[in-house]
C-alpha positions as CSV (number, residue, x, y, z in Angstrom):
1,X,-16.3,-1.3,-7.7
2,X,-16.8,-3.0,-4.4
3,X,-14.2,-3.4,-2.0
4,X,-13.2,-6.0,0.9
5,X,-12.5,-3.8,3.9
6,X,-10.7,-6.9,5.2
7,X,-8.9,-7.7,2.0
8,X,-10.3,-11.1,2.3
9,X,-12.4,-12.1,-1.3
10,X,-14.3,-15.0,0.1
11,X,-15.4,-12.7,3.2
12,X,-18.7,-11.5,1.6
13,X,-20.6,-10.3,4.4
14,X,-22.1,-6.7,4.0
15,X,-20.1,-5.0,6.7
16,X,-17.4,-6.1,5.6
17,X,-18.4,-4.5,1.3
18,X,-17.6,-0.9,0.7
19,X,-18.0,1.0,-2.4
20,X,-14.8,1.9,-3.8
21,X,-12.9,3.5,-7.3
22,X,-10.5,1.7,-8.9
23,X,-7.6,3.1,-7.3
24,X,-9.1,3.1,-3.7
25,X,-9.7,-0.9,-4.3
26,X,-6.0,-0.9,-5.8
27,X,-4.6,1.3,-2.5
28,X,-6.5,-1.9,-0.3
29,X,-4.2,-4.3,-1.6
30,X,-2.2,-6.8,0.4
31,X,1.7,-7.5,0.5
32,X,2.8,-8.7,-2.9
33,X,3.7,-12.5,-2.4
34,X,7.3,-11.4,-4.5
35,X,8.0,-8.3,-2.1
36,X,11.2,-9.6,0.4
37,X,11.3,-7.3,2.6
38,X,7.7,-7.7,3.7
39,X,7.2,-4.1,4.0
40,X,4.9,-2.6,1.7
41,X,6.2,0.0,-0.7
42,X,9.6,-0.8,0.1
43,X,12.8,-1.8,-1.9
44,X,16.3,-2.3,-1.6
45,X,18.3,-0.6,-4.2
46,X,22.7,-0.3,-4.6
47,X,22.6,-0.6,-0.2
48,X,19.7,1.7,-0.1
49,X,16.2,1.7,1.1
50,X,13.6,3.5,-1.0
51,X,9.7,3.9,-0.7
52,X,7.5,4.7,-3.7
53,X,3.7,4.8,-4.1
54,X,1.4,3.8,-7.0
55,X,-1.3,7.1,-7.6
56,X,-3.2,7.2,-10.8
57,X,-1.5,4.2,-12.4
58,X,2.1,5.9,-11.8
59,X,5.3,5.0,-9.4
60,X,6.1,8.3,-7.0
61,X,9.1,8.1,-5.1
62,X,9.1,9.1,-1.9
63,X,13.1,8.8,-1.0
64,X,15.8,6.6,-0.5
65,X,16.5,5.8,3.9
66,X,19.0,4.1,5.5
67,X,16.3,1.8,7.8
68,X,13.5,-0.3,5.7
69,X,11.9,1.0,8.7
70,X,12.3,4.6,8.0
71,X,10.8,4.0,4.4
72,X,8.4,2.1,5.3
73,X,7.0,5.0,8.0
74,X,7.0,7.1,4.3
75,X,5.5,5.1,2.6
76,X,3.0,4.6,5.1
77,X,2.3,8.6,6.0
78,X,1.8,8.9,1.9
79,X,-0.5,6.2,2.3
80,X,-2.9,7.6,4.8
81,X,-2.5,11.2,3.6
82,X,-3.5,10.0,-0.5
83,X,-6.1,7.2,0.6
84,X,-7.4,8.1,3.7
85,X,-9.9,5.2,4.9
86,X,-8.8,2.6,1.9
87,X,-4.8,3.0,2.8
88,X,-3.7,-0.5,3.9
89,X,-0.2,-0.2,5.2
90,X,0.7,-3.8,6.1
C-alpha cells in the first residue's frame, strides 16, 4: 500500500508517498468526522472517559480516566509505542 504522510489524498507529491501495510495506512488515519470529543481514541461512557486502540483489526482498551485529556495522553503513548513513524495522534 502507499501512504499519505500528510493524510491528505490529493497531495501526491513523492515526499509526501510512503510505503505502508495495511494497518500502518489504517494507524495514519484522521479524526473520524462522527467522533465528539475531537480526540482521537477517545469515548465517553456512563461519566467516564475511556481510550481504546484498533491493532490487527481488534478494539484494545486502554482504561477508563477521569480527563478526556488523560485518555487521550493513553491513547496517544499506545499509539507511538504500536506504530512508531505512522502513529497519527491528532
Amino acid at each position: 500500500m502507499i501512504d499519505h504522510r500528510d493524510g491528505d489524498p490529493s497531495n501526491n507529491r513523492w515526499k509526501n508517498l510512503r510505503p505502508a501495510t495495511s494497518s500502518q495506512n489504517c494507524a495514519n488515519r484522521r479524526i473520524p468526522r462522527h467522533n465528539k470529543c475531537g480526540l482521537k481514541g477517545v469515548s465517553l461512557h456512563r461519566g467516564k472517559w475511556y481510550a481504546t486502540i484498533g491493532l490487527k483489526g481488534r478494539k484494545h482498551f486502554l482504561g477508563y480516566f477521569e480527563t478526556p485529556a488523560e485518555a487521550h495522553a493513553a491513547y496517544a503513548k499506545a499509539a507511538r509505542k504500536l506504530f512508531g513513524k505512522f502513529a497519527r495522534t491528532e
